[in-house]
C-alpha positions in Angstrom: 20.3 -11.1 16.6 19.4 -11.8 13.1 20.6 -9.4 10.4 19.6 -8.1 7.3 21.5 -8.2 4.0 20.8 -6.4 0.8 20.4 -8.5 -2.2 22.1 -7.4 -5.1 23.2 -9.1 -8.5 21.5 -12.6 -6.9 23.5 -12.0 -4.1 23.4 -11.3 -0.3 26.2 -8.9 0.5 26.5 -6.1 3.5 26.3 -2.1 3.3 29.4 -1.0 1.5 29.5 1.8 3.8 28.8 -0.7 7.3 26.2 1.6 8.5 23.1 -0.9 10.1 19.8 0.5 11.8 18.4 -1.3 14.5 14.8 -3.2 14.3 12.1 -3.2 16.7 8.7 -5.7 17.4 6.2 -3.3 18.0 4.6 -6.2 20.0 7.6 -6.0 22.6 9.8 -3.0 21.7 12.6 -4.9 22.1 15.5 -4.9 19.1 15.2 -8.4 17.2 17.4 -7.5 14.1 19.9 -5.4 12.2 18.8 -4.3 8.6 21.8 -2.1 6.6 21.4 1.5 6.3 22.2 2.0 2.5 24.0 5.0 0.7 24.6 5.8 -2.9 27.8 3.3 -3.3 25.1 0.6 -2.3 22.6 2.0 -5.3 24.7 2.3 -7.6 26.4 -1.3 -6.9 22.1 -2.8 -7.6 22.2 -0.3 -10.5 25.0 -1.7 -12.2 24.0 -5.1 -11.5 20.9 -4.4 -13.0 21.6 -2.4 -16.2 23.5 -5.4 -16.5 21.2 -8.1 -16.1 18.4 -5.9 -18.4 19.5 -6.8 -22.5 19.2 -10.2 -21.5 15.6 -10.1 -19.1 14.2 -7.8 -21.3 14.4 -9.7 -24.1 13.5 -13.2 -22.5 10.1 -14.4 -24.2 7.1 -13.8 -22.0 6.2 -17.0 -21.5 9.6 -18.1 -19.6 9.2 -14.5 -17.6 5.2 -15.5 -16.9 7.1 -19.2 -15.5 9.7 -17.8 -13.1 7.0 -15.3 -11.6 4.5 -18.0 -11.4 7.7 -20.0 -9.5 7.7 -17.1 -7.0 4.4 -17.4 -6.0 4.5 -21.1 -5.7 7.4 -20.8 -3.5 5.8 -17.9 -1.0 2.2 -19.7 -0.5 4.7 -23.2 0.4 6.1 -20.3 3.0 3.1 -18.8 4.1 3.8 -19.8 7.5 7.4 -18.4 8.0 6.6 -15.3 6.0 3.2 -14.6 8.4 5.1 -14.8 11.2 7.8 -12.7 9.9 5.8 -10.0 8.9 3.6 -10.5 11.9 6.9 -9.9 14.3 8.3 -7.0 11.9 4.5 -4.8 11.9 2.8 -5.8 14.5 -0.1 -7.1 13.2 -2.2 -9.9 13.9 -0.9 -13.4 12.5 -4.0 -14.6 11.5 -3.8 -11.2 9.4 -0.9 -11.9 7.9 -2.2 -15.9 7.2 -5.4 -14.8 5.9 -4.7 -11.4 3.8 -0.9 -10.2 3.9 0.9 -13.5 2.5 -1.6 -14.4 0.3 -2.2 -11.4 -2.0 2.1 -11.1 -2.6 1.7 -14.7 -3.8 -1.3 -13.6 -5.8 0.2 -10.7 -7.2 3.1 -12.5 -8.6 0.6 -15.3 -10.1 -1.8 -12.6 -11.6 0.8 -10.4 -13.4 3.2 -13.7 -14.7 -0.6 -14.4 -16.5 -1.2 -10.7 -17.4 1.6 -10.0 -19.5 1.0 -13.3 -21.6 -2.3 -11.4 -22.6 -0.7 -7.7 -23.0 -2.0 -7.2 -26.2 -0.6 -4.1 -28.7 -2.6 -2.2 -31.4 -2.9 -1.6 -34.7 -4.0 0.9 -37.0 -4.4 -0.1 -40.8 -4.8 3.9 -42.8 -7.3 2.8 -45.5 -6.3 4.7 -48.8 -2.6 5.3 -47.5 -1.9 2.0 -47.8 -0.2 2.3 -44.8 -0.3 0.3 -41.6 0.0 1.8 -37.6 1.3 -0.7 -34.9 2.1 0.1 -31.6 5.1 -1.0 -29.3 5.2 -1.7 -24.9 8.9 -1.8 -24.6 10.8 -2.2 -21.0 12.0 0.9 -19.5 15.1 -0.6 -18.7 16.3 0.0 -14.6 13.2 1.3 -12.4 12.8 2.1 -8.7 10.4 0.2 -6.8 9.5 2.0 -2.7 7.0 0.5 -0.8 5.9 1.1 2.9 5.5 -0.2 6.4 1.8 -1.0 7.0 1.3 -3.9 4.3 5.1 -4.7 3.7 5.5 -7.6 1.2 1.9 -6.7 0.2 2.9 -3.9 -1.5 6.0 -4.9 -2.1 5.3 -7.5 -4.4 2.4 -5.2 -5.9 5.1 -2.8 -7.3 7.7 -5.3 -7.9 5.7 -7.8 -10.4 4.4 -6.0 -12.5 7.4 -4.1 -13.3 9.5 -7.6 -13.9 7.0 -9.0 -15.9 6.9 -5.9 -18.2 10.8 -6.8 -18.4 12.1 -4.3 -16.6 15.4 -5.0 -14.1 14.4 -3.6 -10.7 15.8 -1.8 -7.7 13.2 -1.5 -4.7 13.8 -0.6 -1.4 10.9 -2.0 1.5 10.4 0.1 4.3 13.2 0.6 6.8 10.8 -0.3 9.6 9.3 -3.8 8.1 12.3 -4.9 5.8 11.9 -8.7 7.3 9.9 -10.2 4.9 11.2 -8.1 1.5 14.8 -10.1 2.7 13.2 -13.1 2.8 11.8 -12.7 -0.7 15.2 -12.9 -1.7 15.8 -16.6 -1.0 12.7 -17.6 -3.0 14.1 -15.2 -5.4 17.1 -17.4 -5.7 15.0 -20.2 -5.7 12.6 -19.6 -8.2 15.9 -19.1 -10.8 15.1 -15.4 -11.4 18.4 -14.1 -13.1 21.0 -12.4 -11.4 20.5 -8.6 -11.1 17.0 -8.4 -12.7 15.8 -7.7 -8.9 17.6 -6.1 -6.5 16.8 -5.5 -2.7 18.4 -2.6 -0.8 17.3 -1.5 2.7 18.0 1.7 4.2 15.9 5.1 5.7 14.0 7.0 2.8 16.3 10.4 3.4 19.5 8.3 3.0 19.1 5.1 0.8 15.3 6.7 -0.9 17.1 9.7 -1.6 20.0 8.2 -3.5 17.7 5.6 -5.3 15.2 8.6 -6.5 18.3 10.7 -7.1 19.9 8.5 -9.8 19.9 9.7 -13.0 19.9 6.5 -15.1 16.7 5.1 -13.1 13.9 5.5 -15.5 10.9 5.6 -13.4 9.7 5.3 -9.8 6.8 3.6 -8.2 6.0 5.1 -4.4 3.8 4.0 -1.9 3.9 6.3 1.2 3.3 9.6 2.5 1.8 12.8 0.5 4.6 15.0 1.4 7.4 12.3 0.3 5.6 11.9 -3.0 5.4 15.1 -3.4 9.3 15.6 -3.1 10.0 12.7 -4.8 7.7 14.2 -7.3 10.2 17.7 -8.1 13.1 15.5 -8.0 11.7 13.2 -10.6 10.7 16.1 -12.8 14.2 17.4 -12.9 15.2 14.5 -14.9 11.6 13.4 -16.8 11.4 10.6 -15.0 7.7 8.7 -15.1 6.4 8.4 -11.8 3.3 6.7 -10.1 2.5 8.1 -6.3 -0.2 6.1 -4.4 0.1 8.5 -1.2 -2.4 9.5 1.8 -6.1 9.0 2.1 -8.9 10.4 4.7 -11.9 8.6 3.4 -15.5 8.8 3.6 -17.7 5.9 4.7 -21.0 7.1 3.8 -24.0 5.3 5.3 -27.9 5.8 4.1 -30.4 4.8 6.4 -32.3 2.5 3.5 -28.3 0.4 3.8 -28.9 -3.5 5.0 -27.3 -2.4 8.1 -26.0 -5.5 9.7 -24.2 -6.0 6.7 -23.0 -2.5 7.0 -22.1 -2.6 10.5 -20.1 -6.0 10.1 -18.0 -4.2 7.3 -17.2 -0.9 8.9 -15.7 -2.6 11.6 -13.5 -4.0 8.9 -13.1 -0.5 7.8 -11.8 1.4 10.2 -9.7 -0.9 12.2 -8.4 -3.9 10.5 -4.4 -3.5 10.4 -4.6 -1.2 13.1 -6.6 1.2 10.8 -2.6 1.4 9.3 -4.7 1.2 5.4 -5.1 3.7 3.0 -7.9 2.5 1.9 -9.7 2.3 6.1 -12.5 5.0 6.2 -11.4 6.7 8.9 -14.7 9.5 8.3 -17.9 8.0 9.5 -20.6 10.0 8.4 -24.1 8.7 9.1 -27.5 9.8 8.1 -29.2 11.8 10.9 -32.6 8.7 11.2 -30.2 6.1 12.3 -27.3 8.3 13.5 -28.3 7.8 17.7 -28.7 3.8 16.7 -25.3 3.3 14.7 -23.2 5.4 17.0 -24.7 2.6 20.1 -23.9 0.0 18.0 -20.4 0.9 16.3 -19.4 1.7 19.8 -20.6 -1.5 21.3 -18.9 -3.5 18.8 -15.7 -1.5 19.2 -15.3 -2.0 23.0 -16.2 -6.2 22.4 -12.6 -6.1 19.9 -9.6 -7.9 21.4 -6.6 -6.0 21.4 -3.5 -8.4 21.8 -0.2 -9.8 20.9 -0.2 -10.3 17.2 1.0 -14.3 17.8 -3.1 -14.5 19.9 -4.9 -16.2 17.0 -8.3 -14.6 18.8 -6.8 -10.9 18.1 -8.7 -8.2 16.4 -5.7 -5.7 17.2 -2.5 -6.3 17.5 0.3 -3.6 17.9 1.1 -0.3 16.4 3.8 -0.2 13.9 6.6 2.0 15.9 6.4 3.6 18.9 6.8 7.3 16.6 4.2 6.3 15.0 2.1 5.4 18.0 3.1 9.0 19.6 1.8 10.5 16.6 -1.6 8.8 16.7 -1.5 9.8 20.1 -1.3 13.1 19.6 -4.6 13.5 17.7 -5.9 11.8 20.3 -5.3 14.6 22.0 -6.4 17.5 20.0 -9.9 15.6 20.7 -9.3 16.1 24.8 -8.8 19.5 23.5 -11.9 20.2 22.6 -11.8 19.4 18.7 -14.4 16.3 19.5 -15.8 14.3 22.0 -14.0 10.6 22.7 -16.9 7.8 22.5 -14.6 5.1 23.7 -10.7 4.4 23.4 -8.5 6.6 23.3 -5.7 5.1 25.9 -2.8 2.8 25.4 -3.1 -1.3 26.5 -0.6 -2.8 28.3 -0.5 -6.6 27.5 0.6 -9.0 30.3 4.2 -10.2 29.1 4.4 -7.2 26.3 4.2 -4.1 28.5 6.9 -2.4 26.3 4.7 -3.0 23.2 3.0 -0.3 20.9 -1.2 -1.3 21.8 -3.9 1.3 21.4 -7.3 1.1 21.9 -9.5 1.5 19.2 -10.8 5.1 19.3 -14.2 6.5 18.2 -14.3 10.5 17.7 -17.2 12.6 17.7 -16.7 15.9 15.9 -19.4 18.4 14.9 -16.9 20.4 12.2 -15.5 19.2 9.3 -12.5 21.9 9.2 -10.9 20.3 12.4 -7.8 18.6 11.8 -9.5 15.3 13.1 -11.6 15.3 10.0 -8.9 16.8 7.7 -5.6 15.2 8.3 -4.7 11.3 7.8 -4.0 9.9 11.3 -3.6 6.2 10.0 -4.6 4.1 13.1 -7.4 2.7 15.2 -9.0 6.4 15.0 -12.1 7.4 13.6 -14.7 10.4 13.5 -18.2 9.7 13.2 -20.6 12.9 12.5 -24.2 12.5 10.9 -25.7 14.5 7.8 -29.6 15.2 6.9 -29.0 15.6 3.0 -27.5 14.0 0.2 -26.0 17.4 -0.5 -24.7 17.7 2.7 -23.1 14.5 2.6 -20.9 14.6 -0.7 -19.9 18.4 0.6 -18.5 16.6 3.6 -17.1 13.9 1.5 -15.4 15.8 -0.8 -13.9 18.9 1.8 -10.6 17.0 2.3 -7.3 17.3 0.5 -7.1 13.9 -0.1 -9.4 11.8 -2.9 -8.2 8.1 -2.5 -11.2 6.0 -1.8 -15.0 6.3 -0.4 -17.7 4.0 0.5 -21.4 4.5 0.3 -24.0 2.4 1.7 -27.6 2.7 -0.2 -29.7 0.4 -1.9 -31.2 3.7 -3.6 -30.1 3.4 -7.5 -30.1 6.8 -8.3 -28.2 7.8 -5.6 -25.4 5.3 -6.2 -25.4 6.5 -9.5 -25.5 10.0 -8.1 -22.3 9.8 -5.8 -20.4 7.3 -7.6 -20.2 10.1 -10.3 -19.8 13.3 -8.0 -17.3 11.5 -5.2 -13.8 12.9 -5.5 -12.4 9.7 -5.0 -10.2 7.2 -7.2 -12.1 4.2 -5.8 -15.5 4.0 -5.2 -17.3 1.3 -3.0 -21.0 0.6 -2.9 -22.2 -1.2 0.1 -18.7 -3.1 0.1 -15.1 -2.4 1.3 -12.1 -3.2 0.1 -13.4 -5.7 -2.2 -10.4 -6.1 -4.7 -10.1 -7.2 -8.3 -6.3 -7.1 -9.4 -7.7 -6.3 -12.9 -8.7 -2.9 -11.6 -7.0 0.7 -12.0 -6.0 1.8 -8.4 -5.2 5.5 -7.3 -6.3 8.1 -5.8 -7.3 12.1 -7.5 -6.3 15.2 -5.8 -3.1 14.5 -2.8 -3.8 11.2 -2.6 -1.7 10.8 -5.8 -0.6 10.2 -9.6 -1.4 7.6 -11.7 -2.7 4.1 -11.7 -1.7 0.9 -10.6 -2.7 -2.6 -11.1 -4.1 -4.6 -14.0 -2.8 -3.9 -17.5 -2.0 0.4 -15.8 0.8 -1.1 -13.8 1.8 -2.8 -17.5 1.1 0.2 -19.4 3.3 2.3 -16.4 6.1 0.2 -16.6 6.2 0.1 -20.5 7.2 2.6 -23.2 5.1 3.3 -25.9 6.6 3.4 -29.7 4.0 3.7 -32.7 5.6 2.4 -35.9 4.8 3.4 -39.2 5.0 1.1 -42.2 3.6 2.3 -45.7 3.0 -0.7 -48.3 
């Protein structure tokens, strides 16, 4: 049985209070680790570690922060192999997955933000006939709050995590309690690397326990979430009680919208991609298909054709498209929408059941699941089920397709597929959505803002907005 250790002050050290939660594959169900259940004695121990570790970091020259960070992402693409399979075991999904996308991007987001803060430029304002001169300050916060989630676990992990310790900030993040393998690991390389003692600290533990005491502390100075709407939301009155700043990238139900002038195999290949990749478990997976009513008969053959032909198997199957769902709640709760279409809220195309793979008959496998629906007020269409589910429906105007678009809660991303100019320029501008895609998906500069409008969030992350989140600004005045 392995176990799990928080990793405080550059150490590895137990629970204070010896309270442990039990880990599960999804690909088996079996327990394969212990991870500690955290409390407010373990907070505040990676608090005081790292108010004390912050004079010191925060005042280290850029260059010899931009040198360790670069040192971490050295150190995780030499362990691409052992983290893969790691996170692999921990989520569920596919190794190849993990090889190819997962491991890859943490490495690259420690190696993009090291170089990002060398170039973090201030401003400066000289007031002609004043002679007087405006200059402008990005200072650390000091101690901030990093929480991440299960579906792309040291993915977004690291996403939070470098930005906010190449700003100079000392860090507290807790991964998921259902994926904390890989967030552990990081640790070692963390040691490795010759990051100081206390400027990150990694504490494990279930969001209404260990989340609540990290959000609750009143000397953290901001806090970076990536998870559900209604947790941001809560985390987003607590935080207001004590002005803290606070970035939420939270839920998403987005729109793939596709023209009949799109260069449709390309378009096919990539919704695919789109809706099931990670076990649709992305924010970003266009989980509404809405298709325009001259091709809707031929796409809905086709996506459904191509859906039956993917392999759904144990993550370690290098030929897997699909590999297992996250938790067996989770699973239950994908299930259950499921069902509301059996109930008359759409009509199943194909999937719909659980997989039992030979050797793995406890794991969490679902097939991937196409949805018919005829209403865009059913929950199908309304609520984020985050899995292999989609709904397809088709639309005759370009009116009627941004209304569709646009009548969810949510305003994360969207995807339209036109090689019309005016109507890209059209939708790109009316599309409630943070992040718009034009005959792409999930096509990724880490230069870019990323957030969602409406539920789907607050703020912005990535590029110099992760720098600019993580930073306080100070305008100083100097008359000559």
């Amino acid at each position: 049985m392995i176990k799990i250790l928080n990793f405080i002050d550059g150490q590895f050290q137990e629970p204070v209070e010896n309270q442990w939660l039990d880990n599960v594959s999804p690909a088996s169900g079996e327990i394969y680790s212990q991870s500690p259940n955290s409390t407010a004695s373990d907070i505040e121990l990676a608090y005081q570690a790292a108010a004390k570790a912050f004079p010191a970091w925060s005042q280290t020259d850029i260059n010899q922060r931009a040198r360790v960070l670069s040192k971490i992402a050295n150190l995780l693409e030499e362990g691409l192999e052992k983290f893969a399979r790691a996170e692999s075991k921990d989520n569920g999904k596919p190794i190849n997955l993990a090889k190819t996308v997962d491991i890859p991007r943490a490495a690259s987001n420690f190696r993009f933000f090291a170089q990002a803060i060398t170039q973090f430029s201030s401003e400066s304002h000289e007031s002609v006939g004043q002679n007087a001169i405006n200059y402008t300050l990005r200072k650390p916060l000091g101690v901030v709050a990093c929480i991440s989630p299960w579906n792309l676990p040291l993915y977004l992990f690291t996403w939070k995590i470098a930005p906010a310790l190449a700003a100079g900030n000392c860090v507290i993040a807790k991964p998921s309690e259902v994926t904390p393998m890989t967030a552990f690991l990081l640790g070692e390389i963390c040691q490795e690397a010759g990051l100081p003692k206390g400027v990150l600290n990694i504490v494990h533990g279930e969001g209404p326990v260990t989340g609540q005491a990290l959000i609750e502390h009143a000397d953290i100075k901001a806090i970076s979430f990536t998870g559900g709407t209604a947790t941001g939301v809560h985390i987003a009155k607590l935080a207001g009680a004590h002005l803290k700043k606070v970035s939420l990238e939270l839920g998403g139900k987005n729109p793939n919208i596709i023209f009949a002038d799109c260069d449709y195999e390309k378009m096919l290949d990539t919704t695919m991609r789109s809706s099931f990749a990670n076990q649709g478990q992305i924010c970003l997976c266009g989980s509404r298909i809405l298709v325009e009513e001259s091709i809707y008969e031929k796409f809905k053959t086709d996506f459904i054709a191509r859906t039956k032909s993917l392999v759904i198997a144990h993550p370690d199957n290098e030929d897997a498209d699909l590999g297992a769902i996250v938790s067996h709640a989770h699973m239950q709760k994908i299930l259950s929408y499921i069902d509301l279409a059996k109930q008359g809220q759409g009509k199943i195309l194909c999937g719909g059941k659980q997989v039992a793979i030979e050797g793995y008959e406890n794991g969490y496998y679902l097939e991937p699941t196409v949805i018919e629906i005829d209403s865009i007020d059913c929950q199908l269409n309304q609520e984020e089920i985050f899995g292999p589910v989609v709904t397809i429906m088709p639309f005759s105007t370009e009116a009627e397709a941004l209304q569709i678009a646009n009548s969810t809660a949510y305003g994360l991303s969207a995807s339209v597929w036109t090689n019309d100019l005016k109507r890209t320029m059209k939708f790109t501008q009316e599309l409630q959505a943070g992040i718009v895609w034009v005959n792409t998906w999930m096509l990724r500069d880490l230069r870019t803002p990323f957030g969602g409008l409406k539920a789907s969030g607050i703020g912005r992350e990535g590029g110099l907005e992760a720098l600019r989140f993580f930073t306080e600004t100070k305008n100083v005045c100097i008359q000559y």
